[in-house]
BASEKOL-152045 format. One record per residue: residue in one letter; x, y, z of N, C-alpha, C in turn. Coordinates in steps of 0.1 Angstrom, whole numbers. Each point is the difference from the previous one (the first is absolute). Example, Ala and Ser with C-alpha at 12.3 -4.5 7.8 and 13.67 -1.06 7.14 Angstrom:
2
A,132,-57,78,-9,12,0,9,12,0
S,-4,11,-7,9,11,0,-8,11,8
END
This chain:
265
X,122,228,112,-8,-8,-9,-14,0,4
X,-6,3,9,-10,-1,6,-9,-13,8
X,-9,2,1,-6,-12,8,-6,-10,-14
X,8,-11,-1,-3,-13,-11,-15,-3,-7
X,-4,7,-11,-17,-7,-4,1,-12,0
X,9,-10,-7,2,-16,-4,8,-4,10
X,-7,-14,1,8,-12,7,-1,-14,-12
X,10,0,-4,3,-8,-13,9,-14,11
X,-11,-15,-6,1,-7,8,5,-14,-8
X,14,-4,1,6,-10,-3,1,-10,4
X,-6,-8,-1,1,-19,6,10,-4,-7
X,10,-10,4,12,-6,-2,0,-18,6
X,3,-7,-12,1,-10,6,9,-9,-9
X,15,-6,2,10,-7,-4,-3,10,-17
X,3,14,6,2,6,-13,18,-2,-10
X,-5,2,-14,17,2,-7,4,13,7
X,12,2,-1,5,14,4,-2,11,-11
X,4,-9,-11,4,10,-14,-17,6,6
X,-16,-8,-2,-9,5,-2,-1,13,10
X,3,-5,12,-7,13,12,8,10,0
X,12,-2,-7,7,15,-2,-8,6,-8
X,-1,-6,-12,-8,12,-9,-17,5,1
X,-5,-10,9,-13,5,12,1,7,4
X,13,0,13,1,9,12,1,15,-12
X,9,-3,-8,4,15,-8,-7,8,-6
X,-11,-12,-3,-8,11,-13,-9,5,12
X,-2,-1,14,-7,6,8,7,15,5
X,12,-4,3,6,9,8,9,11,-12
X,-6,-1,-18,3,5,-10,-11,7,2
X,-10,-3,6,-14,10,-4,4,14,1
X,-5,5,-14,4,18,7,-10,12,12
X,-12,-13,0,-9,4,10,8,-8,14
X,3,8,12,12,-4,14,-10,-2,6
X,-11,3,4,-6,1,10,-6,-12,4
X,9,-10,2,-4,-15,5,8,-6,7
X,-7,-8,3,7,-14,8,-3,-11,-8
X,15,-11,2,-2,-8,-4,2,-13,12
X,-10,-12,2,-1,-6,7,5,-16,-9
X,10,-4,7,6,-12,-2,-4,-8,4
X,-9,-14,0,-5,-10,6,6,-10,-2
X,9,-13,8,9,-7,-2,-3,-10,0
X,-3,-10,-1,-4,-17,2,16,-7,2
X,8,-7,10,11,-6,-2,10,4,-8
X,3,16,5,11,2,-11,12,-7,0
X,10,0,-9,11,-4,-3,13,8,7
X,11,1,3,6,10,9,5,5,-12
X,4,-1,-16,-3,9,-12,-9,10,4
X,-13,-3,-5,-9,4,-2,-2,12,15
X,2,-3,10,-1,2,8,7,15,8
X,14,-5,-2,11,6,-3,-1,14,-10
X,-10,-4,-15,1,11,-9,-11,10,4
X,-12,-2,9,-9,9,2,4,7,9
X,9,-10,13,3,11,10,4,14,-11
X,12,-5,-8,6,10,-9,-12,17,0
X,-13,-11,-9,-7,15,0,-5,4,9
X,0,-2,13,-4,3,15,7,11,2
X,18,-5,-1,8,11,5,4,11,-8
X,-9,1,-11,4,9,-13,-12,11,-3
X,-12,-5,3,-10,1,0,-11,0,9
X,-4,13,10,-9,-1,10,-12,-1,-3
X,-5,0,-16,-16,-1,-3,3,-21,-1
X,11,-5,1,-7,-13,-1,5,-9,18
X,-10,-11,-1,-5,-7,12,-2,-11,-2
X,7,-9,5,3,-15,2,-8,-10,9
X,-5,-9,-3,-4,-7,11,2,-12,-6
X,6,-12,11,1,-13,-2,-7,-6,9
X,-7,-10,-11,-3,-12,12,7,-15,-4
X,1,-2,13,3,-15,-1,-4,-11,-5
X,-9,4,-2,-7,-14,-12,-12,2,-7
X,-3,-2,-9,-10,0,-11,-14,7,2
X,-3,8,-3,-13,5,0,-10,-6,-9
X,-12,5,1,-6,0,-10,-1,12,-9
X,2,2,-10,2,21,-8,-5,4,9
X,-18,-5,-2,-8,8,1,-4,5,14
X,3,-7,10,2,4,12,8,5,4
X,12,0,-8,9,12,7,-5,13,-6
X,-4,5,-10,-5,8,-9,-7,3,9
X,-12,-4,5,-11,8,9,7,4,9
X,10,-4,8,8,0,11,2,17,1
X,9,1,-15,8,13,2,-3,9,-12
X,-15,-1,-6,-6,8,-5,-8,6,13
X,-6,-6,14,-6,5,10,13,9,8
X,11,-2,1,11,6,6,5,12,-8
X,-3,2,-13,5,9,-6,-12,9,6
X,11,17,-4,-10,10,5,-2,10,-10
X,2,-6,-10,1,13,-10,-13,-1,-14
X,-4,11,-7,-10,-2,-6,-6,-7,-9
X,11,-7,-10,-1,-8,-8,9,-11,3
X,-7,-11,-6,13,-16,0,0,-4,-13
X,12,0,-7,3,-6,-12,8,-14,0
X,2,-10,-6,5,-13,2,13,-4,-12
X,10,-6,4,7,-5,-7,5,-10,0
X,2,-15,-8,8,-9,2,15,6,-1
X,9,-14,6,14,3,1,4,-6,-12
X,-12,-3,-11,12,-1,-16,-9,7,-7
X,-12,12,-1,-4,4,-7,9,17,2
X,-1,7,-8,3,16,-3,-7,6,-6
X,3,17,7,-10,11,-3,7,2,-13
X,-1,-1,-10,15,7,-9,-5,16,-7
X,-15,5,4,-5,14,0,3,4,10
X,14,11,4,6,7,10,-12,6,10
X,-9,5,-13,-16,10,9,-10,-7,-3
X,3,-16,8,-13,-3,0,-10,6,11
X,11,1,11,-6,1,11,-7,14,-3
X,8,10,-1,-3,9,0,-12,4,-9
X,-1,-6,-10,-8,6,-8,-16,-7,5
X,0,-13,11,-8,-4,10,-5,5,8
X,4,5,3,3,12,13,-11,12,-1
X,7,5,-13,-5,15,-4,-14,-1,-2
X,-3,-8,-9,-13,-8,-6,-12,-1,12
X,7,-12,13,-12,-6,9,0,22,9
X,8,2,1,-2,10,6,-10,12,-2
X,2,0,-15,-11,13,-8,-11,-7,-4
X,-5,-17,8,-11,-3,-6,-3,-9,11
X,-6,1,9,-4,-3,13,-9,-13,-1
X,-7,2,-12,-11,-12,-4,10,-8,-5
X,15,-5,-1,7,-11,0,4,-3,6
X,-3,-14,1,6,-12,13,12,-7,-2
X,-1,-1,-13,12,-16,-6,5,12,-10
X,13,-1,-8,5,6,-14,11,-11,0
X,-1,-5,-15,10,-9,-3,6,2,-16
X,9,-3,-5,5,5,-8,-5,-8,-11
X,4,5,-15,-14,-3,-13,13,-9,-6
X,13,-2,3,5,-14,-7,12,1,9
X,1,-17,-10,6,-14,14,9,-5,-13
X,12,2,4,7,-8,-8,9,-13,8
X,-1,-9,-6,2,-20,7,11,-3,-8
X,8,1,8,14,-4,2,1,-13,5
X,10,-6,-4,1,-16,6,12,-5,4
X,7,-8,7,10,-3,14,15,3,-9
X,3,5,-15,7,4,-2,-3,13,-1
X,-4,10,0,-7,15,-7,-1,-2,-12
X,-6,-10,-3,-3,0,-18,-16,6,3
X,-1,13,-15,-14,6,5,-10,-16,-5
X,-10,-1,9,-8,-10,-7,-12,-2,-6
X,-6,20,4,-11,6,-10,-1,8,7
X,-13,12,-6,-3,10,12,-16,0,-4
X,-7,8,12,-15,-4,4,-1,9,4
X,-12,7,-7,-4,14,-1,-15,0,6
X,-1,7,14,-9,-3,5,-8,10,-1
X,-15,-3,7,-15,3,-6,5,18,9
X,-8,3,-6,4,18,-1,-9,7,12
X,-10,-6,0,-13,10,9,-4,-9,12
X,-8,7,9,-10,-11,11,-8,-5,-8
X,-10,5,-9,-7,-6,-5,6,-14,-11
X,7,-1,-8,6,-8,-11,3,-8,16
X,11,0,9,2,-14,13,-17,0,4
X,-7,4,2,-9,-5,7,-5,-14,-10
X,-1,3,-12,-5,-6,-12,6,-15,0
X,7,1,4,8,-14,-4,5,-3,15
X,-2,7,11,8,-4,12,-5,-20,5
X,-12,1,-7,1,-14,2,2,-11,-4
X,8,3,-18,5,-7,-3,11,-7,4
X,13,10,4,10,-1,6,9,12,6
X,7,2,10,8,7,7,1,8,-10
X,3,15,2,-1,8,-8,13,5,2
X,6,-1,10,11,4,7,13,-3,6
X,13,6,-9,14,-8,7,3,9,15
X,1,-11,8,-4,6,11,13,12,8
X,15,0,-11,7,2,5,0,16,-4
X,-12,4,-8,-5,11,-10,-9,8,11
X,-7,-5,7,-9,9,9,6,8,12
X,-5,12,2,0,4,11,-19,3,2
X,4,0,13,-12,-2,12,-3,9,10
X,-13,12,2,4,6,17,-3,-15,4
X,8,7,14,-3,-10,10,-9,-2,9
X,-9,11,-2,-16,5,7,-7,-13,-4
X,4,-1,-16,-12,-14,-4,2,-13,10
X,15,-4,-1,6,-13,7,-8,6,16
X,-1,9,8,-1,-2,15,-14,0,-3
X,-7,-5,-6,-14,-3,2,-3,-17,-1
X,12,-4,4,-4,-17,0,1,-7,-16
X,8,12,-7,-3,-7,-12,12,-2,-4
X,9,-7,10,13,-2,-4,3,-16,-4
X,13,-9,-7,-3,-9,-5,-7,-15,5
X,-10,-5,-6,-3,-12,4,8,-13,-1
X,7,1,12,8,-13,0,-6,-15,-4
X,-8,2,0,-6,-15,-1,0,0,-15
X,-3,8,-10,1,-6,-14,14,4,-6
X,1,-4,-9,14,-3,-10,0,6,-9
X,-7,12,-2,-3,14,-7,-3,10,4
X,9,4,14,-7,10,7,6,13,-10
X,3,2,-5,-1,15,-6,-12,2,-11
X,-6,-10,-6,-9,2,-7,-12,-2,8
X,0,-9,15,-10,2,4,-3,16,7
X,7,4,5,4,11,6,-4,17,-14
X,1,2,-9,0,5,-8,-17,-1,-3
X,-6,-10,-1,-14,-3,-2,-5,5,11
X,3,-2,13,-7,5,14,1,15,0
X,12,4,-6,0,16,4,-7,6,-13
X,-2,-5,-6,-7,5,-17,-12,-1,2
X,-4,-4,9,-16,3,3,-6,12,1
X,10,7,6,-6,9,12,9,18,-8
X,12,-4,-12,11,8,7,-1,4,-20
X,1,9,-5,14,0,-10,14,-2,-2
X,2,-4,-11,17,-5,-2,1,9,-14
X,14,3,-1,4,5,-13,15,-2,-5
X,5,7,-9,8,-6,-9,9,12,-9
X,18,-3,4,10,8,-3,3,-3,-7
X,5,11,-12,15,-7,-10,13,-2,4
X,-3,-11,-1,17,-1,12,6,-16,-4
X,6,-8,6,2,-12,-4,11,-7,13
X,-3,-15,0,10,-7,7,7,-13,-5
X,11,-7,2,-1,-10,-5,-5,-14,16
X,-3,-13,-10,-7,-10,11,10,-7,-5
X,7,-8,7,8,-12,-2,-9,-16,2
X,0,-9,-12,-10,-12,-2,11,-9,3
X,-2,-10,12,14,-8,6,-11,-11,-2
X,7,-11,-8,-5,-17,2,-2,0,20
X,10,4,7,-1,-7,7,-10,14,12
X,-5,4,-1,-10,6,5,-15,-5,6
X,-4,4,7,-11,-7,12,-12,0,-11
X,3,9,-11,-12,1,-9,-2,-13,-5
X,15,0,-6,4,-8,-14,-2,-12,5
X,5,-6,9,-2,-14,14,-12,-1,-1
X,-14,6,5,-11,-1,4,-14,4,-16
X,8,-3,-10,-7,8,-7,-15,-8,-4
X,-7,-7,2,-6,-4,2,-11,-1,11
X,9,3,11,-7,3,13,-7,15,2
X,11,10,-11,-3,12,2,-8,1,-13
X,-6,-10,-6,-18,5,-10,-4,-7,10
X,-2,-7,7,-10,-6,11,-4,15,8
X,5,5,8,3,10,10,-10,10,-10
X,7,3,-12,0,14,-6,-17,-3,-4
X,-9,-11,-8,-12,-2,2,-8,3,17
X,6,-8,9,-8,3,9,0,15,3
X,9,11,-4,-1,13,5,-9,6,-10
X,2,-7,-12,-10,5,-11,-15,0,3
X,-4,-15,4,-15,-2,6,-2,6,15
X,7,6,2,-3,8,15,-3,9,-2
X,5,10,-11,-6,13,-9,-6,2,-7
X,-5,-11,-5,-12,1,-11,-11,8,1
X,-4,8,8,-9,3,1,1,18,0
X,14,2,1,4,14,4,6,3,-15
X,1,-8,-10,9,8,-10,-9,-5,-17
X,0,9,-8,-5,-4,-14,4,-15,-6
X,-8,-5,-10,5,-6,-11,2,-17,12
X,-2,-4,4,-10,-13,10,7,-13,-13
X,-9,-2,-10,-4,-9,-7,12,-3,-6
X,11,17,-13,8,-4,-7,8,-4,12
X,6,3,7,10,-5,11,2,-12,5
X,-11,-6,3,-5,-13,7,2,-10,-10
X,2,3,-18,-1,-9,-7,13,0,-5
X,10,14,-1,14,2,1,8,-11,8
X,-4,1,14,12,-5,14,-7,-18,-2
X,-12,-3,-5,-1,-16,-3,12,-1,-8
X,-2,7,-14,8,0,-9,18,-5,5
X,2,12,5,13,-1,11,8,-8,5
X,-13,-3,10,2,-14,10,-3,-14,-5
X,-9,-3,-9,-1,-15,-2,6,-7,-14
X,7,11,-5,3,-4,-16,16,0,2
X,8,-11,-2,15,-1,-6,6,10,-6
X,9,7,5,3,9,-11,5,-2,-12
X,3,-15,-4,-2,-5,-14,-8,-1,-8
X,-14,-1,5,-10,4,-6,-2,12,-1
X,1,8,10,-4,19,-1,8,4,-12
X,15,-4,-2,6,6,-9,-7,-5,-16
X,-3,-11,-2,-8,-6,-10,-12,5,-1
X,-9,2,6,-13,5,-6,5,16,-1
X,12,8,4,0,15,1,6,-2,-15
X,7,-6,-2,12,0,-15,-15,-5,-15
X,-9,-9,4,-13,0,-4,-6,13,-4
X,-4,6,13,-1,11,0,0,12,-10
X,11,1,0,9,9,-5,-5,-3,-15
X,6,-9,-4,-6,-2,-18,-14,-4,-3
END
């Protein structure tokens, strides 16, 4: 198989089974082999627990680690994105799926014959919800230039869609634990300096009520402004943005839907 370009890195925590089977699979489906897949465990279940050994002893590209009690993501994420040794790191939740066999691969080929790219993430996102009912799909911005345009309006990026070298992460620009949007803060820090680009490929994101997003969703436009006003200065378009994320943040979305439906006629 050769020596692994990806280290494809899965955080786990009181996951469904049904989901991380079809996680663990749509990774270890990739028709691109040349990976590893890193299992990160918060309190597993002896299910859960039990079913990864499974792809341990089935499978020598994947790797398990448990810990005993609760992390923070994003600290384990720096943990064993710095541990990984291989050239690119791609990320997956344990209920999202690659369901493009060559995403990887067609990632791969891409950052490889184009050196001036840092980030490649795929141009749609289809949002599935805690039954697999599709719940739309989202067709993302196509160039560096079109994300730079709008990068401060909002995340531009499902994060389970990127791969990354890992040259960028060992320069200190790995996640900031202190805020509650470290992948969009993170994505802004390395867009300073770096190009990013963009595959035809697709994944799905699973949208769970009960998710750290969904829980905190308020906390996370708090967060997501302050990473915005930390960048302001590095990215286009200042003013429309600043009057967008008020928009955002201080209006009911009972009213948003009312002046948009206004709008509209």
């Amino acid at each position: 198989m050769g020596t692994p370009l990806v280290s494809v890195i899965m955080p786990s925590y009181k996951s469904n089974e049904k989901w991380i089977i079809q996680a663990i699979d749509s990774v270890l489906e990739q028709t691109y082999k040349n990976l590893e897949l890193i299992i990160v465990c918060d309190e597993p279940t002896r299910e859960i627990e039990a079913l990864i050994q499974k792809y341990v002893k089935n499978d020598k590209r994947v790797k398990y680690v448990k810990n005993n009690k609760k992390f923070n993501i994003w600290k384990a994420l720096n943990q064993w994105i710095f541990l990984s040794e291989w050239k690119y790191i791609a990320r997956i939740d344990d209920d999202d799926i690659w369901d493009d066999k060559d995403k990887i691969k067609k990632q791969v080929e891409y950052m490889e014959f184009n050196e001036d790219c840092w980030l490649c993430w795929v141009n749609k996102v289809l949002n599935i919800d805690q039954h697999w009912y599709n719940k739309n799909i989202v067709y993302m911005r196509k160039s560096d230039s079109e994300i730079r345009n709008t990068i401060l309006q909002s995340n531009q990026f499902s994060h389970p869609s990127v791969m990354i070298r890992k040259e960028s992460l060992e320069k200190s620009w790995v996640y900031d634990v202190s805020c509650f949007t470290e992948d969009y803060d993170l994505w802004c820090r390395i867009w300073k300096f770096y190009k990013f680009c963009n595959i035809d490929s697709s994944i799905k994101y699973r949208l769970r009520n009960d998710s750290l997003w969904h829980k905190n969703f308020f906390k996370v436009k708090i967060k997501s402004f302050k990473v915005f006003w930390k960048y302001k200065k590095y990215y286009p378009h200042f003013i429309k943005a600043f009057i967008l994320r008020l928009w955002d943040l201080l209006l009911p979305e009972s009213i948003k839907k009312f002046l948009l439906n206004i709008l509209k006629h």
